[in-house]
N, C-alpha and C positions, 0 to 999 in steps of 0.2 A: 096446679100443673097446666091448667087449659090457660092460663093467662100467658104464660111465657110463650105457646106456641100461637098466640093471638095476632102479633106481630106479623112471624113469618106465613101467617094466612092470606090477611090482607094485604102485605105484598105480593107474596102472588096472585092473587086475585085483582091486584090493581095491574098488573103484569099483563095479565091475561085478558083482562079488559083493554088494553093499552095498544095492544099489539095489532090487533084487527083496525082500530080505527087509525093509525099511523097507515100500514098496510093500506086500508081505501085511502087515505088523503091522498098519497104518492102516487097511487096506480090512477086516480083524479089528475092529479098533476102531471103524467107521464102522458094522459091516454090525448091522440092526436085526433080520434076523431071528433068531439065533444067541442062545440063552440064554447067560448067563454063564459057567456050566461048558463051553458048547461052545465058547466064546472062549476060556476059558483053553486048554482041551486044543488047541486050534487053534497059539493062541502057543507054546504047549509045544514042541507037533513043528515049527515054524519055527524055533524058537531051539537044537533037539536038531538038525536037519537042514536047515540054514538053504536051502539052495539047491533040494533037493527037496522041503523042506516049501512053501516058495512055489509052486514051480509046482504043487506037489497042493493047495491053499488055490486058488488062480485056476483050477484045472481040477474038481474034485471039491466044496472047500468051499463057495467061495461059491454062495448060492442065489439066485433071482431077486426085486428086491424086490418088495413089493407095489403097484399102481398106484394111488394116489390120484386119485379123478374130478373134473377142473377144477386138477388142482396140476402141471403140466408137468416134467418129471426127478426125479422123488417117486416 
């Protein structure tokens, strides 16, 4: 019985894994303040440490943007 539910564990588990490290690449790729050496070294330790580089990228990396006056979520 536990083998047929084996399957749909480890996809979601591969799911759940997958999702945070997509999630920081993008938010890596989007974020405007970060020079490009600091993007790459960022991508580095997410793809070296995929599950705790995410959450250090959304706790430590990212910085707050800059507000543009009159541009609303800028």
């Amino acid at each position: 019985m536990l083998s047929g539910l084996a399957g749909w564990h480890l996809l979601i588990l591969s799911v759940a894994f997958l999702i945070p490290l997509v999630l920081a690449a993008v938010s890596i790729a989007r974020n405007r303040t970060a020079s490009g050496l600091e993007k790459a070294v960022w991508v580095l330790i997410v793809l070296l440490f995929p599950l705790l580089g995410a959450i250090l990228w959304f706790i430590i990396g990212r910085r707050a943007q800059p507000q543009r006056p009159g541009v609303p979520g800028s």
